[in-house]
N, C-alpha and C positions, 0 to 999 in steps of 0.2 A: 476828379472829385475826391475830397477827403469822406472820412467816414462819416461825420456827420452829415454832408451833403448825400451823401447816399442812403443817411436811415431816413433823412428828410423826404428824399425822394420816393421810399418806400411807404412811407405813410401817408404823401399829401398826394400822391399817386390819386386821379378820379376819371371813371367816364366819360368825358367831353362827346356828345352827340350832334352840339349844335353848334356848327363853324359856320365862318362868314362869307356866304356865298361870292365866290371871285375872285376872295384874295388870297394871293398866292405864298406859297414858301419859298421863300429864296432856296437855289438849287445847292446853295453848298450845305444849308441848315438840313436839308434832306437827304445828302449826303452823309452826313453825322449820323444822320439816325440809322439811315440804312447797314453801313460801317460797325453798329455794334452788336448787329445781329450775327456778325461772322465771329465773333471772340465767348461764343458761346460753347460750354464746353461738350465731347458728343465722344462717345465712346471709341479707343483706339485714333481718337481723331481724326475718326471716316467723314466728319460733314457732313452727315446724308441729309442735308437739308437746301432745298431751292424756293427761290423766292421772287415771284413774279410782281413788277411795281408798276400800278397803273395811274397817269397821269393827268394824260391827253383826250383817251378814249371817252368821249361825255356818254356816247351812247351804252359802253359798256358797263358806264358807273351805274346808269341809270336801268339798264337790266338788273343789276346784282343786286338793287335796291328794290326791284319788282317780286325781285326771288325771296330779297329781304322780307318785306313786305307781306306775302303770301304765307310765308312759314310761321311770321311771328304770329298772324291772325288766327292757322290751324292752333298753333298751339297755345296760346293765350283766349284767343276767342272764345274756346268750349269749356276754358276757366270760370269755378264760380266767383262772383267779385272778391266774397269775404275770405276766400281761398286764396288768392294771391295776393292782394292787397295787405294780411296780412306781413308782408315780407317787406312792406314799404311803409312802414313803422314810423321809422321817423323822420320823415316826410310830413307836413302839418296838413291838415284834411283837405285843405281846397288843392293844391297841389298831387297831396295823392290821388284824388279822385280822380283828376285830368291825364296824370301820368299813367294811369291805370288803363283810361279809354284809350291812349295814344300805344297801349300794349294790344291791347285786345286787337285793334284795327288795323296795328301793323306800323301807322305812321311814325312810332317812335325809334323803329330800325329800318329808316330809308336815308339813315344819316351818308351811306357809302354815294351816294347822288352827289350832295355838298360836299364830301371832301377834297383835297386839296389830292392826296396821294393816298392811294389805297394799295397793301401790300398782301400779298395773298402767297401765306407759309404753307409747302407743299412738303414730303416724310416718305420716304421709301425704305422698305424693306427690303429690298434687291438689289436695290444697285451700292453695291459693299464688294471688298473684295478680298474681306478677313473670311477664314478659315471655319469659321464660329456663323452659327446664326442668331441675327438681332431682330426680336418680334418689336414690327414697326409700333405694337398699342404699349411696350416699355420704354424704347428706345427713341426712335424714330420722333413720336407725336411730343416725350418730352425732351429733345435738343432743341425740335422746332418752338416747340411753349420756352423754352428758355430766350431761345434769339430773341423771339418776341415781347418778351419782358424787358430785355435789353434796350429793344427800341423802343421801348414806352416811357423807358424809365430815362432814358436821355433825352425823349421829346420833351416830357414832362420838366427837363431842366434846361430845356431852353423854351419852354412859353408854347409851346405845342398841342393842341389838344389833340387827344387818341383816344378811338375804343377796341373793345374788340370783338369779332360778330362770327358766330360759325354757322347760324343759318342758312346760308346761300350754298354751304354742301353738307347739312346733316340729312335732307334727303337724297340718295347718292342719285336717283335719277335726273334730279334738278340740279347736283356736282357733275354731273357728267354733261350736259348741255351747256355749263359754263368751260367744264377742260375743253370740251373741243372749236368753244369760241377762242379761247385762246392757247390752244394748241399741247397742253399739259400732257405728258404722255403718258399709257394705264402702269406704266409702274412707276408713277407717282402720286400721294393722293393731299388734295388739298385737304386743310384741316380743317383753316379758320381766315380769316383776314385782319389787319388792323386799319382801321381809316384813321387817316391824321389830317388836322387843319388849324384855321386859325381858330381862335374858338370866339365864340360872340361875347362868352362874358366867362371869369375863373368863377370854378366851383369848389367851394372849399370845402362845402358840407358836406359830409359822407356818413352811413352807414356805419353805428359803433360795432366793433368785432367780441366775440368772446373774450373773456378772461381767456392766460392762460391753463390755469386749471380745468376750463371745461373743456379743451381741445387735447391738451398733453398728459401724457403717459406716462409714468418714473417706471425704468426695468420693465415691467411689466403693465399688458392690456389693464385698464381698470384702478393703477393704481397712481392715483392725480398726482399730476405735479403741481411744488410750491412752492411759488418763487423765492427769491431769497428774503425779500424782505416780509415776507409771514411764516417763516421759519423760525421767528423765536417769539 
């Protein structure tokens, strides 16, 4: 990819939740994707990054999607409406409203059910065998966030829809009932997963982001940055 295909990709980069139940990814296109997860860069280039790709397993899509399911309702459920909906701005009311109930209940993150290929990025702190110690919440969790950006961002350019979901192990007791379904050993820990598919329809519309100014810094905490072209 030249660089404009790559700023392209970074910006029209979206969520995709709702792929086409059955239809499948060809195995070389998933190949691709898997493949860019390894040219990501990780300190001394230890790799400490494993990555478990689930295909086949319907029943175990369909667990992760139960786990899914449960967590998003604790934590969305006991949300007041005008407290999170806030964040779904711009979204035009009939649509927020729906997306909203589809949080609270859960149903909106049972997408890992429907996907095509779900990958589930796992981050160790121990198994390294440099000299130095690497704390897996600096190191570790961001190699694995990078791999995985990688594959989104090459699904994304070849027609791919991905999200990405870490509820099924932000509570470790319901992470730990999935490792030992499939065998993840304890010095490794799942972060998050990405489910990829075909997606039912492209979503172009997305969430506007800050200016730069209200996120960057010049030298120092507090002191905005301005782009170049409001500098004179």
């Amino acid at each position: 990819m030249d660089t404009v295909d790559v700023e392209d990709a970074i910006r029209m980069r979206r969520s995709i939740r709702e792929f086409k139940a059955g239809e499948r990814i060809p195995d070389e296109v998933v190949e691709r994707i898997l493949d860019a997860a390894r040219y990501a860069p990780s300190p001394e280039n230890m790799q400490m990054w494993r990555y478990v790709v689930i295909r086949d397993d319907k029943e175990l899509k369909k667990y992760i999607a139960d786990i899914s399911q449960e967590m998003a309702s604790r934590t969305f459920g006991s949300a007041p409406y005008e407290a999170t909906t806030g964040r779904l701005w711009w979204l035009g009311d009939p649509r927020r409203a729906s997306t909203y109930e589809t949080m609270q209940n859960g149903d909106l993150f049972r997408y890992p059910e429907t996907a095509d290929t779900i990958v589930i990025g796992c981050a160790s702190g121990a198994h390294q065998d440099s000299g130095l110690y690497y704390p897996l919440e600096l190191f570790g969790s961001v190699v694995v966030g990078m791999g995985m950006l990688q594959m989104w961002l090459i699904a994304h350019k070849l027609g791919i829809g991905c999200a990405y979901q870490a509820f099924p192990f932000s509570d470790p007791r319901l992470a730990e009932l999935i490792c030992d379904r499939i065998g993840i050993p304890r010095s490794w820990l799942p972060l998050g997963l990405l489910a990829f598919g075909v997606p039912q329809e492209k979503r172009m519309l997305g969430p506007s982001r800050w200016p730069m100014e209200g996120v960057m810094f010049s030298e120092r905490w507090g002191n905005t940055y301005t782009r170049l072209a409001f500098r004179k």
